[in-house]
C-alpha positions as CSV (number, residue, x, y, z in Angstrom):
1,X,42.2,-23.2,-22.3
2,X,44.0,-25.7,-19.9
3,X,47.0,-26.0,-22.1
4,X,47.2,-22.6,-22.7
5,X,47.0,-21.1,-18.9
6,X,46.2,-16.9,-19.1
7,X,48.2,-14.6,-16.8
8,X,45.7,-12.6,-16.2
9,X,41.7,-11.5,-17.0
10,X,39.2,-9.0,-17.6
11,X,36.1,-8.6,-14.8
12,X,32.9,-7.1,-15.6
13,X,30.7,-7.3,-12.5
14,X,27.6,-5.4,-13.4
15,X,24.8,-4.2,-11.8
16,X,22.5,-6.9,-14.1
17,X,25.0,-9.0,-15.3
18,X,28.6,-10.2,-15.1
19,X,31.1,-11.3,-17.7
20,X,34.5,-12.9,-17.8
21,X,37.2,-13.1,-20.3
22,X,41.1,-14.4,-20.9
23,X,43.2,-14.1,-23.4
24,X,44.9,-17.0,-24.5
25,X,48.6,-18.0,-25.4
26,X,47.6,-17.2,-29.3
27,X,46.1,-13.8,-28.0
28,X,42.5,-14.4,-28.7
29,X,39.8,-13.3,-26.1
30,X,38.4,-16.6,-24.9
31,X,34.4,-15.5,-22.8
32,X,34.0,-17.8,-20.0
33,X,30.6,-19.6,-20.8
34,X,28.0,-20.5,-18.0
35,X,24.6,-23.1,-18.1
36,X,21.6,-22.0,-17.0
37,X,17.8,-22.8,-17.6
38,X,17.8,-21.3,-21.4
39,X,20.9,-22.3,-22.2
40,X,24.5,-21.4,-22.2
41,X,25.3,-18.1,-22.1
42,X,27.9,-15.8,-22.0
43,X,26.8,-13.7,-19.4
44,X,26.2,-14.5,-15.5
45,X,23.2,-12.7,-13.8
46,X,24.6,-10.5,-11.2
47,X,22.2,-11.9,-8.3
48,X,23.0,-13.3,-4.6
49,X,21.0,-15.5,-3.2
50,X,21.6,-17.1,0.8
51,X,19.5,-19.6,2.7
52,X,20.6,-21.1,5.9
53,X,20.6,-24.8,6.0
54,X,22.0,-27.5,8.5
55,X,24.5,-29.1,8.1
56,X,25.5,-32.0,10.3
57,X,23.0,-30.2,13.1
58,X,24.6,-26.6,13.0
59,X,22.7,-23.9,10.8
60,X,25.3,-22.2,8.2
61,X,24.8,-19.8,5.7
62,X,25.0,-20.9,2.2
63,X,25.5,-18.9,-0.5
64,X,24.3,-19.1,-4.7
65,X,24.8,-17.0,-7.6
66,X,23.5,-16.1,-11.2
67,X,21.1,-18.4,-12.7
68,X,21.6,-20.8,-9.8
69,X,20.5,-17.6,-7.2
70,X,17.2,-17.2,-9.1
71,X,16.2,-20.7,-9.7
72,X,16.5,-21.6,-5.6
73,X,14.7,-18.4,-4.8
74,X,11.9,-19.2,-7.2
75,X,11.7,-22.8,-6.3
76,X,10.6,-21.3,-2.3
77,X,11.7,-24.7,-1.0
78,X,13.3,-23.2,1.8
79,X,13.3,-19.2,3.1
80,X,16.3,-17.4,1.7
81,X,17.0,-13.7,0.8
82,X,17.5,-12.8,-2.9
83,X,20.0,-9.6,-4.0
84,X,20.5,-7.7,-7.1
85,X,22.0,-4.5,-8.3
86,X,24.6,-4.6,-5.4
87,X,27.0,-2.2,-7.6
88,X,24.3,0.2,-7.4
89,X,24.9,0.6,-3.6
90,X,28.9,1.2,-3.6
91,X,28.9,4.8,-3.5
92,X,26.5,4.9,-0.8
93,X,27.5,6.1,2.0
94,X,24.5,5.0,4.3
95,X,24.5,1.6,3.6
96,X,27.0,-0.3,6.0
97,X,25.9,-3.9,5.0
98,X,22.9,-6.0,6.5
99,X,22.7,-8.5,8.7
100,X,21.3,-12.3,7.3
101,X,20.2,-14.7,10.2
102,X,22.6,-13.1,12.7
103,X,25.3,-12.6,11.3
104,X,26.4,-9.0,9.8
105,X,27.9,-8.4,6.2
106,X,29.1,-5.5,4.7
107,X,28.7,-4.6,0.7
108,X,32.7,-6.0,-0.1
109,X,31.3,-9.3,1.7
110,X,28.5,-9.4,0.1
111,X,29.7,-8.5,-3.2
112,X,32.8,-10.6,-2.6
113,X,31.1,-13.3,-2.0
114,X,29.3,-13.0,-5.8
115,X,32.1,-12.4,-7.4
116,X,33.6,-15.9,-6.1
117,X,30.5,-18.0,-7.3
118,X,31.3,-15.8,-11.0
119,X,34.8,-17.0,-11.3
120,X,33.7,-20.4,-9.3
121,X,31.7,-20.8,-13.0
122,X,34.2,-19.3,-15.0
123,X,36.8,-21.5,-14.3
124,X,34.5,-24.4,-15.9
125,X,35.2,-23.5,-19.0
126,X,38.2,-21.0,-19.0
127,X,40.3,-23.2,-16.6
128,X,42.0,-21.9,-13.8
129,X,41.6,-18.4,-12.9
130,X,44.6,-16.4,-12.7
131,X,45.0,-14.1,-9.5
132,X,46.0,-10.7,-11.5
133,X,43.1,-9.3,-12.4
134,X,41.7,-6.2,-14.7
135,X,38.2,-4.9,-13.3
136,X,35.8,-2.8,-15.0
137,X,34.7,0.5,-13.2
138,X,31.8,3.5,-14.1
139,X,33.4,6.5,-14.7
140,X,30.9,8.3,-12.3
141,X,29.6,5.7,-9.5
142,X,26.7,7.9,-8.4
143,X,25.1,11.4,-9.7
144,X,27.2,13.2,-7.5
145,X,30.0,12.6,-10.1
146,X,32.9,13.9,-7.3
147,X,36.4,12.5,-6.5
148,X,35.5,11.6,-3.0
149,X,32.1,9.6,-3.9
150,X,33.8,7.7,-6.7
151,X,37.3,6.8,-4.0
152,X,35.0,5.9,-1.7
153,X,33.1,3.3,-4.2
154,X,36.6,2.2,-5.6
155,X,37.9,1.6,-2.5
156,X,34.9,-0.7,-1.6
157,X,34.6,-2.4,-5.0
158,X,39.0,-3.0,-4.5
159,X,38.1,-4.6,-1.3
160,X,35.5,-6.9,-2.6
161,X,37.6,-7.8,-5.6
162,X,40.1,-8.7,-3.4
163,X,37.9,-10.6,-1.0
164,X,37.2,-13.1,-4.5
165,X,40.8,-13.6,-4.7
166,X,42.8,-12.0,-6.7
167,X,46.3,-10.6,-5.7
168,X,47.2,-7.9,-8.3
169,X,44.7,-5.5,-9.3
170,X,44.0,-2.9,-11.7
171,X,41.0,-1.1,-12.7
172,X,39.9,0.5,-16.3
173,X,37.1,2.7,-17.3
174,X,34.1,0.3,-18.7
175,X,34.0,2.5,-21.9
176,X,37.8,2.5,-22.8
177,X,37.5,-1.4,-22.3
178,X,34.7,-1.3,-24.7
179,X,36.8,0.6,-27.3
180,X,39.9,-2.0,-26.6
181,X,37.4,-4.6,-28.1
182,X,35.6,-2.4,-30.7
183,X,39.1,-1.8,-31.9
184,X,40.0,-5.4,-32.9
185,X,37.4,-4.9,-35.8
186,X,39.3,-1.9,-37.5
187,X,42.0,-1.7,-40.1
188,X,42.3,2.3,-40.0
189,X,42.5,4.5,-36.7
190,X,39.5,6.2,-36.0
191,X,38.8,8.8,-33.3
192,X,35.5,7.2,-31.6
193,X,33.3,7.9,-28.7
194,X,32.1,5.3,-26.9
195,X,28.9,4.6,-24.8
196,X,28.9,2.1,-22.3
197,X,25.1,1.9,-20.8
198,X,24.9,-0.7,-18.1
199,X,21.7,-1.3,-15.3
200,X,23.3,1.5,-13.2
201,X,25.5,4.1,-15.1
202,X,25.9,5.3,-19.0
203,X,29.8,6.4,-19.3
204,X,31.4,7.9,-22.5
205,X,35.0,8.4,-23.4
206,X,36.7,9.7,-26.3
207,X,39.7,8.3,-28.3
208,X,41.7,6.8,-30.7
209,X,41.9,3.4,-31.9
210,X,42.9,1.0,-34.6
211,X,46.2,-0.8,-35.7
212,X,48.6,1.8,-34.6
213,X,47.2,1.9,-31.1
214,X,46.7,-1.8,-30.7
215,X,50.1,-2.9,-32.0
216,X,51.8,-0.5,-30.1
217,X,53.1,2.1,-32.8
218,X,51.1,5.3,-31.8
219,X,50.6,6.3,-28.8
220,X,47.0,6.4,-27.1
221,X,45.6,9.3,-25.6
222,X,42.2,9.2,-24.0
223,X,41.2,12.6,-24.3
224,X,38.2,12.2,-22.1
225,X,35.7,10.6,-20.1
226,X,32.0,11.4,-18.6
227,X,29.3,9.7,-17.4
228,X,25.7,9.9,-15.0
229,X,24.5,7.1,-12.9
230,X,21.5,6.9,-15.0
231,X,21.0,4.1,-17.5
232,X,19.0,1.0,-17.4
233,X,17.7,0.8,-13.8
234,X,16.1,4.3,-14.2
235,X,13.9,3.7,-17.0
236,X,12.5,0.8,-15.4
237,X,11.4,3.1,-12.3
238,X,9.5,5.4,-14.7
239,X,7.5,1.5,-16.1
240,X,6.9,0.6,-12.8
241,X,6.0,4.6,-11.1
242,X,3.4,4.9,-14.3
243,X,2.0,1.6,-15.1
244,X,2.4,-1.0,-11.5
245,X,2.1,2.0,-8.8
246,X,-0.7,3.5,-9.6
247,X,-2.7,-0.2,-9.6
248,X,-1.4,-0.7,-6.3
249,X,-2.8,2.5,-4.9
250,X,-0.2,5.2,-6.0
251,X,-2.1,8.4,-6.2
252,X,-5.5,7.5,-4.5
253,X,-6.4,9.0,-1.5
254,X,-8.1,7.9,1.9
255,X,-10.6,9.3,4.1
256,X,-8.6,11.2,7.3
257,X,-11.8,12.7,8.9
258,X,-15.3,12.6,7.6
259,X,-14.7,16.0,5.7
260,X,-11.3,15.4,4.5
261,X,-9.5,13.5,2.2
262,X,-5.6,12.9,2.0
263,X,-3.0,11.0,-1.0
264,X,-2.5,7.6,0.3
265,X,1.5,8.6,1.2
266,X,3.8,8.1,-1.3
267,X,6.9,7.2,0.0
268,X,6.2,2.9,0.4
269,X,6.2,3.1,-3.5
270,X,9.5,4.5,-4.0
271,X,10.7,1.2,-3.0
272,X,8.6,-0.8,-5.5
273,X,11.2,1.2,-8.4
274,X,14.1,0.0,-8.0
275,X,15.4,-3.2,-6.9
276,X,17.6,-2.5,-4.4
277,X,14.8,-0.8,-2.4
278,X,12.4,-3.7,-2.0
279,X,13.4,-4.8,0.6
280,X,12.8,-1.7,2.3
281,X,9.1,-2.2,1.7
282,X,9.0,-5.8,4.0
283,X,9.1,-3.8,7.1
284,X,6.5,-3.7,10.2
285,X,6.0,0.0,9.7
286,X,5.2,-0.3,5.9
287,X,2.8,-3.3,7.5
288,X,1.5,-1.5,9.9
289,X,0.6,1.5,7.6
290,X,-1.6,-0.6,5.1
291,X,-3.1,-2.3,7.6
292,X,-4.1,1.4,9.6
293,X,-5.1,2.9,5.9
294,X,-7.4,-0.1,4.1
295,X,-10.3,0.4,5.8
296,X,-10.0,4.2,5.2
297,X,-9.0,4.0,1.8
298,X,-11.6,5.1,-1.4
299,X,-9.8,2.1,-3.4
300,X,-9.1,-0.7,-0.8
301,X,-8.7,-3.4,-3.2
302,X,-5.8,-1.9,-4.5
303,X,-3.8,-1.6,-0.9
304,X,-4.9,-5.4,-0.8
305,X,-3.2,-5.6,-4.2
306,X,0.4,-3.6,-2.5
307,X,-0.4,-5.7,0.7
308,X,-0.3,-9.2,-1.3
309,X,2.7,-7.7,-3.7
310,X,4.5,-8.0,-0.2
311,X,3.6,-10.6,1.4
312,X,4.5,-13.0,-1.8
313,X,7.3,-11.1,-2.5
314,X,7.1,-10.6,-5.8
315,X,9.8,-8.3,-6.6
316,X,12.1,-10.8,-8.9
317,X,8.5,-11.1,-10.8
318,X,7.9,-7.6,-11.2
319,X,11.1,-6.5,-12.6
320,X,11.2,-9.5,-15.3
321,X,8.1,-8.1,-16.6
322,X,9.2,-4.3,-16.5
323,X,12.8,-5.8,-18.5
324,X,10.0,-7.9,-20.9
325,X,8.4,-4.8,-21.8
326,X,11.4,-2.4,-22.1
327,X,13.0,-4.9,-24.5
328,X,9.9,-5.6,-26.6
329,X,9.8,-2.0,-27.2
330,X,13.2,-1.6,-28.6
331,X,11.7,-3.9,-31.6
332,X,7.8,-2.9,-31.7
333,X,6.3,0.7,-31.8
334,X,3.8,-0.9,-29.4
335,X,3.8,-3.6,-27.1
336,X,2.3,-5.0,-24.0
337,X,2.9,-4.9,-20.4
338,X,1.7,-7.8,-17.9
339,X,2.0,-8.3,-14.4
340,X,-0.1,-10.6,-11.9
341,X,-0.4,-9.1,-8.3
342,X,-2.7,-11.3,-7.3
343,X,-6.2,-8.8,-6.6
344,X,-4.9,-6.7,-9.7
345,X,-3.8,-7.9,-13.0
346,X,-1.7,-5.1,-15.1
347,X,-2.3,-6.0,-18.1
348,X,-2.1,-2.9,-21.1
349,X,-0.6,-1.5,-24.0
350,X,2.2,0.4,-23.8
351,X,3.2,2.7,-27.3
352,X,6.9,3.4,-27.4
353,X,6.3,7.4,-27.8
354,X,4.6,6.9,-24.3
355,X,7.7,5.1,-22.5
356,X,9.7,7.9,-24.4
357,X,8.0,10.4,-22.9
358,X,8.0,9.0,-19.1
359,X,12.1,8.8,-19.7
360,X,12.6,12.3,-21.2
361,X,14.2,13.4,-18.0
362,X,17.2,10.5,-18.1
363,X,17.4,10.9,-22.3
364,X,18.2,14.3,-21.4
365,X,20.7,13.9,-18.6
366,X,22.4,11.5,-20.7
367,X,22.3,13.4,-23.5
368,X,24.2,16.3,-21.3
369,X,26.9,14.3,-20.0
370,X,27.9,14.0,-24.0
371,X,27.6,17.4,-24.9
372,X,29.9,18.2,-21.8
373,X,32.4,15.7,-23.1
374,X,32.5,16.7,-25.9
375,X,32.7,20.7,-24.6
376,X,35.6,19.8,-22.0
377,X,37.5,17.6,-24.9
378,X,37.3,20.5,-27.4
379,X,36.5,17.9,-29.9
380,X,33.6,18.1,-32.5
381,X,30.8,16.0,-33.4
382,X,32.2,15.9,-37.1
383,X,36.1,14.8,-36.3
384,X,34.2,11.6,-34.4
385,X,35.1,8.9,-37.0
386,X,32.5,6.1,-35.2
387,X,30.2,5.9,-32.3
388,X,30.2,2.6,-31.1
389,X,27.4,1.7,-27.9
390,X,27.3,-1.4,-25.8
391,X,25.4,-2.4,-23.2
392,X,21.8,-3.6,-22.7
393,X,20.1,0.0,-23.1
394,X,22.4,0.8,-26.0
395,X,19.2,-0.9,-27.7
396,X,16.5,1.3,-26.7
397,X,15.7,3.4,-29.9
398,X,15.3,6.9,-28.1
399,X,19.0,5.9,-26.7
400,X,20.3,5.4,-30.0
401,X,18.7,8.6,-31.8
402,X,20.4,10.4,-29.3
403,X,23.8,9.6,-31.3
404,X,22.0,9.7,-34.5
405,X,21.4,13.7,-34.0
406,X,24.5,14.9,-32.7
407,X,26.9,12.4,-35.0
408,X,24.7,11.2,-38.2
409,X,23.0,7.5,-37.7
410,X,25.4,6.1,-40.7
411,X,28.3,6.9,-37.7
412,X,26.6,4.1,-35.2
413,X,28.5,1.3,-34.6
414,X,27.8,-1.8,-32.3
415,X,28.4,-5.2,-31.5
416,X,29.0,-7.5,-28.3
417,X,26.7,-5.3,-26.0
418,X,26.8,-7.8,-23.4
419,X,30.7,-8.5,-23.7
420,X,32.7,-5.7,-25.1
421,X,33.9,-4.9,-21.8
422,X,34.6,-7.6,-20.7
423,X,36.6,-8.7,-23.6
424,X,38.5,-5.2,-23.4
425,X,39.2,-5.4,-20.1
426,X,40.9,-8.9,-21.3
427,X,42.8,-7.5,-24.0
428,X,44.0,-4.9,-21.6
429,X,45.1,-7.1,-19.1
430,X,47.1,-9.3,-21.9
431,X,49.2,-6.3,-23.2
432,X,50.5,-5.0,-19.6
433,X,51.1,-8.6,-19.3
């Protein structure tokens, strides 16, 4: 795209993974494309990774991204500290940064600091990047789905987009981008909702789209939007709270006195579920409180088994196989989980009726935040022309059925689930252009 220099481009930072797109001089959406271990791909995982190294005698922190991130950190040539799902932490409140050899940096740094390494790797094949920008943004940041939680993580995600670079902002709805893509397929209008179901959040909207929208003849009205911080990253915690906890102690008890038995406490596991949280579990008082309880335990080897998941850090390895599982049971009734912990191997089958079941709770909420679109919009399942889902989890079957039984499965329409929004985001940013 050299010759043909964009004025501006679309930014999907995701909690898993990270897209960019232009739009060229000829108006076609042009996905930057980034080399990695299995290939090129158009998507950039959305993981940090800093070491500190010398240079010329004075330690400095050094900073790597996506594919790059996880080869260095799995490669344990040198110490280094591996992040993921850093959206996931913007409308949190409590979490003020963290501090890396010394040195203290808060969530826009950190996430600021990705983003550069994303376009840094864009630019290879898209060319120089240009410094308006249109970002992609949840509709709810976090279950408390209020105006003051989601301005205080849009202020914070503003601030880290603008720590990358770029000098004019704006932000859209990650759903409404996806429609902006979906929308280059049609030659009719059509009144659609959309479902946009990332690591972190599924969002809806509702509106119309086709020719008249897109070449500026009618006028668009999005007539609503929705959305719970519940997608991807919460059916992984119920995999790993009913098939890795419970092998590493979850649920067994110790001996407390000689005629009385206790659970082994529960709250060290709660940070084997999600990502974000395991770093919580390297700490001297999570330590200190397998070391006191192993001895006393009715099933040591399985504190040895958390003790060693620690101590190797095998976090990164955990949640591949969790993702490895969820996926192969999007294509297979039944399929089978694996994970070496060192003293305990996970190894069993896993029916997809059984991961439905441990999910029923999310399928549900999700399932709400729809009907209460479609209850605030006024608009009924039968006027929806399409449905079109995107997003990793817009493959998961029981996700998908969801739509079927309030819209009719002949009314499910996908394509580009890793790069819709991205690509809508683009187009967006090329019309206000």
């Amino acid at each position: 795209m050299s010759g043909n220099r964009p004025s501006a481009v679309g930014l999907d930072f995701g909690t898993s993974n990270s897209a960019v797109t232009c739009v060229d001089a000829a108006g076609a959406a042009q996905l930057a494309r980034f080399s990695g271990p299995s290939g090129v791909t158009d998507t950039f995982p959305s993981v940090l990774h800093f070491e500190r190294e010398l240079e010329n005698g004075v330690p400095v922190l050094r900073a790597y991204a996506g594919a790059t991130a996880i080869e260095r950190y799995l490669s344990h040539d040198s110490p280094g500290r591996l992040m993921r799902s850093l959206k996931a932490y913007l409308a949190d409140r409590s979490f003020d940064g963290t501090s890396l050899y010394g040195r203290r940096l808060t969530l826009a740094d950190l996430i600021g600091a990705f983003l550069r390494k994303l376009l840094e790797a864009a630019a290879v094949t898209l060319g120089p990047i240009p410094s308006r920008v249109v970002a992609g943004r949840p509709v709810n940041f976090s279950n408390e789905r209020t105006e003051a939680a989601n301005e205080f993580a849009l202020a914070q995600l503003h601030t880290a987009v603008q720590a990358a670079g770029f000098e004019d902002i704006a932000f859209e709805f990650e759903p409404v981008a996806a429609a902006y893509s979906y929308e280059q397929t049609l030659q009719r209008d059509e009144l659609i909702l959309v479902g946009d179901f990332g690591g972190g959040t599924s969002d809806f909207s509702i509106l119309p789209v086709g020719p008249g929208m897109r070449d500026g003849a009618g006028k668009r009205e999005i007539l609503g939007n929705d959305g719970v911080a519940i997608a991807g990253d919460a059916f992984d915690r119920q995999i790993v709270r009913h098939l890795v906890a419970p092998a590493l102690g979850f649920g067994t008890e110790y001996q407390a006195a000689p005629d009385k038995r206790l659970p082994i406490p529960n709250w060290p596991y709660a940070g084997l579920e999600q990502w974000h949280s395991l770093s919580l579990l390297n700490r001297p008082m999570v330590e200190q409180l397998l070391e006191r309880l192993r001895p006393l335990a009715l099933d040591p080897a399985k504190v040895d088994a958390f003790a060693y998941f620690i101590e190797a850090d095998l976090g990164f390895q955990l949640h591949e196989s969790v993702k490895a599982l969820k996926i192969a049971l999007s294509h297979a009734p039944v399929a089978t989980f694996e994970f070496n912990c060192g003293p305990a191997i996970i190894r069993r089958n896993v029916a997809r009726a059984e991961f439905e079941g441990w999910i029923r709770a999310e399928l549900a909420a999700i399932g709400a935040s729809v009907d209460r679109l479609l209850t605030a919009t006024g608009v009924r399942s039968g006027e929806i022309d399409h449905v079109f889902l995107t997003g990793g989890s817009a493959f998961v079957p029981a996700v998908r059925q969801l739509f079927a039984d309030r819209f009719g499965a002949q009314k499910i329409a996908g394509g580009g689930e890793f790069t819709s929004v991205a690509t809508g985001l683009a187009l967006r940013a090329a019309r206000e252009a």
